[in-house]
N, CA, C and O atoms as a GROMACS GRO file, in nm:
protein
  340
    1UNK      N    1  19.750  15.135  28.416
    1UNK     CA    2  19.683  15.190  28.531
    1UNK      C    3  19.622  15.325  28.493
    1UNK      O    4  19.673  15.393  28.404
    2UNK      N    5  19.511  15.365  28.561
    2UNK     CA    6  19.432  15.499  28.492
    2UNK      C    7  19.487  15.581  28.610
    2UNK      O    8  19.442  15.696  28.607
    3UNK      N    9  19.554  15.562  28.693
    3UNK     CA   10  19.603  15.680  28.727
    3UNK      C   11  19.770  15.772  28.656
    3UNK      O   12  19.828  15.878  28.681
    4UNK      N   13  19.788  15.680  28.579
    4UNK     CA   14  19.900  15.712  28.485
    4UNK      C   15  20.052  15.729  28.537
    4UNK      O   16  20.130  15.824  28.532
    5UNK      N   17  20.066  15.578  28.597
    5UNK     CA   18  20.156  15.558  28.679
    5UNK      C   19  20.234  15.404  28.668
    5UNK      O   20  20.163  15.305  28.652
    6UNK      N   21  20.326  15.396  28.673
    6UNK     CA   22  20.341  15.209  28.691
    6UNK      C   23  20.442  15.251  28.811
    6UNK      O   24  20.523  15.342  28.829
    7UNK      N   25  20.383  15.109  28.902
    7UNK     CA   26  20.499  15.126  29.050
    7UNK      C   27  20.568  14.986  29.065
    7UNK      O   28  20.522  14.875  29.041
    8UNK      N   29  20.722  15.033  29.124
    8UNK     CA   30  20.814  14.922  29.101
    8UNK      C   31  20.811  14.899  29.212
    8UNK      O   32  20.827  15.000  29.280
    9UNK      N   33  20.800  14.820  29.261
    9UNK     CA   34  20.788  14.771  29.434
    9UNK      C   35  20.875  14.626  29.466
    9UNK      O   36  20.871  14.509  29.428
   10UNK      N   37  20.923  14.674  29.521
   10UNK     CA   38  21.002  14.546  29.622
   10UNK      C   39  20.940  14.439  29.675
   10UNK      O   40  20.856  14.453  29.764
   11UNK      N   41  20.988  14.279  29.609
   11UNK     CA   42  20.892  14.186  29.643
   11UNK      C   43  20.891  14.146  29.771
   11UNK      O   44  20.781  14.143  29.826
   12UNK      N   45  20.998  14.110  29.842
   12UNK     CA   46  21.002  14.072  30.000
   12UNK      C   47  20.948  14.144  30.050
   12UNK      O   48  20.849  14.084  30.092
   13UNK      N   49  20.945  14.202  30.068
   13UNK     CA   50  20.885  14.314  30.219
   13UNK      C   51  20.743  14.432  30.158
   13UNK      O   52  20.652  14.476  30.228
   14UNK      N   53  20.769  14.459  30.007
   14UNK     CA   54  20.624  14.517  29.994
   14UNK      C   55  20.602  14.717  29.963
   14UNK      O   56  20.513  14.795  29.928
   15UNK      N   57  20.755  14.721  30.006
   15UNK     CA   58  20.771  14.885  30.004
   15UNK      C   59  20.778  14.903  29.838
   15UNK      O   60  20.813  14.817  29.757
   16UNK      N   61  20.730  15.049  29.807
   16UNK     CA   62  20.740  15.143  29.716
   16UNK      C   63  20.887  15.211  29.667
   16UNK      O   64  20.929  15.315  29.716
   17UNK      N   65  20.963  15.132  29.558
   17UNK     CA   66  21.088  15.167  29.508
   17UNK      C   67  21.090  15.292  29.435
   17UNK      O   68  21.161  15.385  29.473
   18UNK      N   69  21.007  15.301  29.321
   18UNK     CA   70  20.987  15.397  29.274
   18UNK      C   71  20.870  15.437  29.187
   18UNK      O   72  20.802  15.344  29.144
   19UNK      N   73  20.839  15.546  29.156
   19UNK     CA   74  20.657  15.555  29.056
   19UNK      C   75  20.713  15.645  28.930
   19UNK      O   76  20.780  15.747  28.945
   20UNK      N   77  20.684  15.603  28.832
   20UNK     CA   78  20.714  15.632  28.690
   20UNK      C   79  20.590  15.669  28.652
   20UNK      O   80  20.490  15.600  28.633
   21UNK      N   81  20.611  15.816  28.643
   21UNK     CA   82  20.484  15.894  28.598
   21UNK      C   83  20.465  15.923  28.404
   21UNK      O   84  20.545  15.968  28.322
   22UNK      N   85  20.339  15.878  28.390
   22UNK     CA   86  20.330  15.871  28.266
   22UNK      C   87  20.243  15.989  28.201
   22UNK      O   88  20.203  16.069  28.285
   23UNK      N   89  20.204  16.016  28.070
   23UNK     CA   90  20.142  16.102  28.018
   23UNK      C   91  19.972  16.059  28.048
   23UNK      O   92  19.882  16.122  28.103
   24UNK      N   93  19.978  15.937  27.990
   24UNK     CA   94  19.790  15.882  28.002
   24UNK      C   95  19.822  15.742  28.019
   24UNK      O   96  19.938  15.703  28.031
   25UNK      N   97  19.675  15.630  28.020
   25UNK     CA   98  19.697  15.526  28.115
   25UNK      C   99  19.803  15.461  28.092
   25UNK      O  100  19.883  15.518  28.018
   26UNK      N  101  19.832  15.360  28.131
   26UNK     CA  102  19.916  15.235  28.088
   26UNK      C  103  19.889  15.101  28.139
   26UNK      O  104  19.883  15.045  28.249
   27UNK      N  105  19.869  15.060  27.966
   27UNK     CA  106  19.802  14.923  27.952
   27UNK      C  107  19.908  14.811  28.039
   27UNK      O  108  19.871  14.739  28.131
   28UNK      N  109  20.044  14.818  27.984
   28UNK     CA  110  20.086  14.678  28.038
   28UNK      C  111  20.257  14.732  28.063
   28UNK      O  112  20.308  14.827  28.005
   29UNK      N  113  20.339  14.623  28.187
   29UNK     CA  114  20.473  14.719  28.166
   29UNK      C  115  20.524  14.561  28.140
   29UNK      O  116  20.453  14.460  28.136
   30UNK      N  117  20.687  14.573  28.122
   30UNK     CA  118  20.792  14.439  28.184
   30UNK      C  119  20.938  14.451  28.196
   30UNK      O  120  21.009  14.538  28.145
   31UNK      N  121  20.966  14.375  28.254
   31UNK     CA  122  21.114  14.410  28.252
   31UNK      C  123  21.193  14.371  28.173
   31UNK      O  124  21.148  14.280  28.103
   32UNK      N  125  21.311  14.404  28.147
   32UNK     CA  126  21.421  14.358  28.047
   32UNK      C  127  21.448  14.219  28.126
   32UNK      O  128  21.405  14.176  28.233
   33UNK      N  129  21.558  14.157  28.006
   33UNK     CA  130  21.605  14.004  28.126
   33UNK      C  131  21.685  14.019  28.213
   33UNK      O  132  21.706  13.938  28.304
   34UNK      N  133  21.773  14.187  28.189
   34UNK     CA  134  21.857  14.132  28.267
   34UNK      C  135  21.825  14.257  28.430
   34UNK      O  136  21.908  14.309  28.504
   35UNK      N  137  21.682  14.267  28.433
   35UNK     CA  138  21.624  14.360  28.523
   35UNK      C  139  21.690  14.534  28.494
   35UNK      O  140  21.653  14.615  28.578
   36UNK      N  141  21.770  14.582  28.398
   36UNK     CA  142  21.800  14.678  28.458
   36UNK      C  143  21.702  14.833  28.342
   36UNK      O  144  21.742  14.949  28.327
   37UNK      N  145  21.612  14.787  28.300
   37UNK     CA  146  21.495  14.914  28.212
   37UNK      C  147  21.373  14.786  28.242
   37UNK      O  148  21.374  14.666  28.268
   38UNK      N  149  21.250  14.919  28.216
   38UNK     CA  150  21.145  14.852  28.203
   38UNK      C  151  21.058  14.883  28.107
   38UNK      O  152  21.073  15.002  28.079
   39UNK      N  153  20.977  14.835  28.045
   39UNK     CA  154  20.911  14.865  27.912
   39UNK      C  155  20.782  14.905  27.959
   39UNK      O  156  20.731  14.848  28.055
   40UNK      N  157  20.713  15.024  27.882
   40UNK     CA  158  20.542  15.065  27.946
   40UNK      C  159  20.497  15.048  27.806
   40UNK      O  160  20.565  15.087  27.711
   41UNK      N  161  20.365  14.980  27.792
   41UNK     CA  162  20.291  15.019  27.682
   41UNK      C  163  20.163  15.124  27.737
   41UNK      O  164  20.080  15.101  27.824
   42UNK      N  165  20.178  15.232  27.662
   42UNK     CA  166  20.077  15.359  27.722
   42UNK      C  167  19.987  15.387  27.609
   42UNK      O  168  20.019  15.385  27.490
   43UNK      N  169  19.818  15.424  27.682
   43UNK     CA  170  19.729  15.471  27.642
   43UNK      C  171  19.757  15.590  27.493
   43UNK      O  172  19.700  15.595  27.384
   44UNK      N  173  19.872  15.675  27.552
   44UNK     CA  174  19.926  15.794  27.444
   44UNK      C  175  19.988  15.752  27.308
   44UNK      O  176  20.065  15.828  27.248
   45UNK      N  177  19.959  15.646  27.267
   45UNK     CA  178  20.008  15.584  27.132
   45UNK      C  179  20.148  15.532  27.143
   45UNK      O  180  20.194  15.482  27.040
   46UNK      N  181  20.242  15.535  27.281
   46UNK     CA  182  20.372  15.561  27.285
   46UNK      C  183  20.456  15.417  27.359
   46UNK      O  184  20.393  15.354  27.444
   47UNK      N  185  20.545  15.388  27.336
   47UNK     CA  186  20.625  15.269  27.377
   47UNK      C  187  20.729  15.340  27.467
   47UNK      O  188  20.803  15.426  27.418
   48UNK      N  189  20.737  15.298  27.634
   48UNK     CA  190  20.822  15.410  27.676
   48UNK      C  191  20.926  15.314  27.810
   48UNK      O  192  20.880  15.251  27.906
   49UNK      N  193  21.074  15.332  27.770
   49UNK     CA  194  21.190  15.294  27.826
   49UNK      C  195  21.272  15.305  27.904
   49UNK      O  196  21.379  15.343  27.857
   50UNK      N  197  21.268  15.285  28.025
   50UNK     CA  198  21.287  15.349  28.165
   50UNK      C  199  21.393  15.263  28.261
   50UNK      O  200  21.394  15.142  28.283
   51UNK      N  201  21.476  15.363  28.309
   51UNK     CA  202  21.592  15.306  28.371
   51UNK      C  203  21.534  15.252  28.520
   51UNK      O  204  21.452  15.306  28.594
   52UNK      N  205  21.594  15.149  28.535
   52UNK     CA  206  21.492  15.107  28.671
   52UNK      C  207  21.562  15.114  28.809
   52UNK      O  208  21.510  15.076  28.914
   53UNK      N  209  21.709  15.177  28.795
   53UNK     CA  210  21.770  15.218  28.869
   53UNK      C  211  21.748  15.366  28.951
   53UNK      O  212  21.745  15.394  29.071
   54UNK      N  213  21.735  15.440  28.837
   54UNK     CA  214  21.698  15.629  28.838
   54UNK      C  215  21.542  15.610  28.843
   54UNK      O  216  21.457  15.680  28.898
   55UNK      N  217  21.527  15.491  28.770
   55UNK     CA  218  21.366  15.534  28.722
   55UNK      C  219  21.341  15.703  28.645
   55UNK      O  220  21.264  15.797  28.664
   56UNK      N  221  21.422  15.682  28.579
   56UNK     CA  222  21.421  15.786  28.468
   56UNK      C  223  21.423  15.732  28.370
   56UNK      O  224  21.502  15.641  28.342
   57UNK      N  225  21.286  15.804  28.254
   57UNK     CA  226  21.275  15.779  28.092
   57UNK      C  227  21.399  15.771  28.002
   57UNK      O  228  21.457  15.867  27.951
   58UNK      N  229  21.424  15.670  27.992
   58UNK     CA  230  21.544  15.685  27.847
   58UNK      C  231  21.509  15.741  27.744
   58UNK      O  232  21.564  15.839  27.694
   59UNK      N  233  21.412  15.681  27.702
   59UNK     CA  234  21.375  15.628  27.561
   59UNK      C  235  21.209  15.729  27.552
   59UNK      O  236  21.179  15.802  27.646
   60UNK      N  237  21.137  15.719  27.454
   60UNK     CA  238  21.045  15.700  27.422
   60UNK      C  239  20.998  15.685  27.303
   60UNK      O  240  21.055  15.756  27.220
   61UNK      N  241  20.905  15.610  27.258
   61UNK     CA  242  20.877  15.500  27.080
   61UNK      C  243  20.742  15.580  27.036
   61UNK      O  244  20.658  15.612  27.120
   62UNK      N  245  20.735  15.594  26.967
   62UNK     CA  246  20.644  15.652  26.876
   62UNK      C  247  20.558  15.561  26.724
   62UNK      O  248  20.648  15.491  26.678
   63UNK      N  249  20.493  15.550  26.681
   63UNK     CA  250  20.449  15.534  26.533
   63UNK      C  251  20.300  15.435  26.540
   63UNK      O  252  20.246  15.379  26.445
   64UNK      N  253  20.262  15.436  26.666
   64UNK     CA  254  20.108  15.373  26.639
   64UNK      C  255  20.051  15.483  26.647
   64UNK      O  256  20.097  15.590  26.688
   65UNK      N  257  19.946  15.458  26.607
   65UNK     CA  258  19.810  15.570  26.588
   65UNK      C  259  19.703  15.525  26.635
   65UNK      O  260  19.598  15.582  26.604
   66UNK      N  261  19.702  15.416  26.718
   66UNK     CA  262  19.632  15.363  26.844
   66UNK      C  263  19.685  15.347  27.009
   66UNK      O  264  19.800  15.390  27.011
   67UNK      N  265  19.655  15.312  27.112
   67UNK     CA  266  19.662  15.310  27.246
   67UNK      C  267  19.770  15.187  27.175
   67UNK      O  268  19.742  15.129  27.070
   68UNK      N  269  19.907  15.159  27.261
   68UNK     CA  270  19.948  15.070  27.288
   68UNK      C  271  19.891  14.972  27.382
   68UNK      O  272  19.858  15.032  27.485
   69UNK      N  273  19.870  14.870  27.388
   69UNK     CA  274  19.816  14.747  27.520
   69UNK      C  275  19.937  14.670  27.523
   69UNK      O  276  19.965  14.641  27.639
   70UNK      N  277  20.039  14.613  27.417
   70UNK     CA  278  20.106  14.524  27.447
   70UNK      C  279  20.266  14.625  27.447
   70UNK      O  280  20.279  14.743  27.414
   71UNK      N  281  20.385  14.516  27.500
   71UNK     CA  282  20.490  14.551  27.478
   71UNK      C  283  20.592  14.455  27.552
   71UNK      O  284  20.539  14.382  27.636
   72UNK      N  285  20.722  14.444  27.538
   72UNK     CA  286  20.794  14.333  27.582
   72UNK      C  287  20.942  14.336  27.490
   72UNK      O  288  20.968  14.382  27.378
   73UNK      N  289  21.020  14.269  27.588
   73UNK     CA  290  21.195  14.311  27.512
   73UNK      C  291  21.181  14.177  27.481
   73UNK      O  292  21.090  14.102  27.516
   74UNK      N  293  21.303  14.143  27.396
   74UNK     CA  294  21.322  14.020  27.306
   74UNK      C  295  21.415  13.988  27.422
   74UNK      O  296  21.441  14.055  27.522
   75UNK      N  297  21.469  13.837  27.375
   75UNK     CA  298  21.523  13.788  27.498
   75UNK      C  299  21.685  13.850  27.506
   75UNK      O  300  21.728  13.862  27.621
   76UNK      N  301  21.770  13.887  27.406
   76UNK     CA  302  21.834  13.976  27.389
   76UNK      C  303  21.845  14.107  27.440
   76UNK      O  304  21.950  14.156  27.482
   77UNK      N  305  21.743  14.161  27.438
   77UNK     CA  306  21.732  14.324  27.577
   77UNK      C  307  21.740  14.387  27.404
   77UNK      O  308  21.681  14.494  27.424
   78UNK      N  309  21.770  14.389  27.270
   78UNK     CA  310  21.816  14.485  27.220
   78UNK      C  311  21.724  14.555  27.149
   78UNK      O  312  21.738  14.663  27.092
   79UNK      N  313  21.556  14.432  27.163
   79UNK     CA  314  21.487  14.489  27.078
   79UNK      C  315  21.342  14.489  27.173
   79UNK      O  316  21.334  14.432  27.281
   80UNK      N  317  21.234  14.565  27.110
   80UNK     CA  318  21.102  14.559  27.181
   80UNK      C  319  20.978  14.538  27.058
   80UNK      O  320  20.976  14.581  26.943
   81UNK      N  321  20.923  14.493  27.098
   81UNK     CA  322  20.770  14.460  27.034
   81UNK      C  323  20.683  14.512  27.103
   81UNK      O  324  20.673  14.499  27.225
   82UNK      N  325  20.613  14.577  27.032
   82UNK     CA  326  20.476  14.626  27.110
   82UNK      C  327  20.373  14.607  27.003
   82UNK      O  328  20.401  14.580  26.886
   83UNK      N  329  20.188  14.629  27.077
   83UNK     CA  330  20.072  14.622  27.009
   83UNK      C  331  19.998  14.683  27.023
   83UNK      O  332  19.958  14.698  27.139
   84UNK      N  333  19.935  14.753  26.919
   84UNK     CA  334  19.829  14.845  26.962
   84UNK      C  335  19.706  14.808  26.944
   84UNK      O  336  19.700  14.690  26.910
   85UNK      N  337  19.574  14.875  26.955
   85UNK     CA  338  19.423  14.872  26.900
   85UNK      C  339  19.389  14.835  26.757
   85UNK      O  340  19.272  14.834  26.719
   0.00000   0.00000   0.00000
């Protein structure tokens, strides 16, 4: 999203859970399997790991030298893949 945000929203009813503010855009997010982090791939070169409870940053991944677009946990939760430009 180019406003540099991903929002977790509640599917039944439609309300705003929480907004995870990011540095620059973000291409794509997902959840772990077992719902409890969510994965952002961001515009800022960065892979970033977020408790979806607090919705607070755990984590954050580093080592492309392009925009991330992709990202996603293994079916395990222990690992992540991401893709850049």
């Amino acid at each position: 999203s180019s406003d540099k945000t991903t929002r977790l929203w509640n599917a039944t009813d439609g309300t705003l859970i929480k907004t995870l503010r990011h540095e620059d855009w973000v291409h794509n997010c997902a959840f772990s399997f077992d719902d409890k982090l969510i994965v952002t791939a961001c515009h800022d070169n960065t892979v970033r790991i977020w408790d979806t409870q607090r919705g607070q940053l755990k984590r954050t991944l580093g080592g492309h030298t392009e925009a991330v677009r992709y990202s996603c946990f293994s079916a395990d939760g222990h690992r992540v893949i991401s893709a850049s430009d």
